[in-house]
C-alpha positions as CSV (number, residue, x, y, z in Angstrom):
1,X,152.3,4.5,23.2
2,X,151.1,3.2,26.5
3,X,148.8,0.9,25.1
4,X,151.2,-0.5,23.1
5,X,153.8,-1.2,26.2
6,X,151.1,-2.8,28.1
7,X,150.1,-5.2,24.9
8,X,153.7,-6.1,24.5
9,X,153.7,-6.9,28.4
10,X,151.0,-9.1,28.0
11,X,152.1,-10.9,24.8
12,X,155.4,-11.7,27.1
13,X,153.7,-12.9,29.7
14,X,150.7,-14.9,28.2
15,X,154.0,-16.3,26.6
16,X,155.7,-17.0,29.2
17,X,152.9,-18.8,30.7
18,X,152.1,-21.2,27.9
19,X,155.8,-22.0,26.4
20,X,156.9,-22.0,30.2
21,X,159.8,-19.3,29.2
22,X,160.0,-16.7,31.3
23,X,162.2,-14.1,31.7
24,X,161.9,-14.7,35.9
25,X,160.3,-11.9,38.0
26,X,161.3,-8.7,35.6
27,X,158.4,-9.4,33.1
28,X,156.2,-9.6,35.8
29,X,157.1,-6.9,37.8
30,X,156.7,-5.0,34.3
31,X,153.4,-6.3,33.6
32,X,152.3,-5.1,37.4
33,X,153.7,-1.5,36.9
34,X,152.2,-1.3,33.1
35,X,148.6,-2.1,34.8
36,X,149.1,0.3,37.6
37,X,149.6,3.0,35.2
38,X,147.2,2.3,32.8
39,X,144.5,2.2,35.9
40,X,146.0,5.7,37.2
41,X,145.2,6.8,33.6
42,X,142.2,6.3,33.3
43,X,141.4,6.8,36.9
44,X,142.5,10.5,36.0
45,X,140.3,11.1,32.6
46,X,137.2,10.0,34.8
47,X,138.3,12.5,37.6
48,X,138.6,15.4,35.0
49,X,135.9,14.6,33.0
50,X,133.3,14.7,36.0
């Protein structure tokens, strides 16, 4: 489910940057918060796998 909420995010915002619609700040600070988690994710499985 996480990796579909950060696709989505960056549909939005790949959208937003080529049909210059954006949705203001909120889809970015979205997209920043949807990366931070994914890297805490996987920053995690690396920690337990070792």
């Amino acid at each position: 489910m996480l990796w579909t909420v950060f696709t989505i995010l960056v549909v939005f915002w790949v959208l937003g940057l080529v049909t210059s619609y954006s949705l203001g700040g909120f889809i970015h600070i979205l997209l920043v918060l949807a990366v931070i988690t994914v890297l805490i994710r996987v920053i995690q499985r690396r920690r337990v796998a070792s």
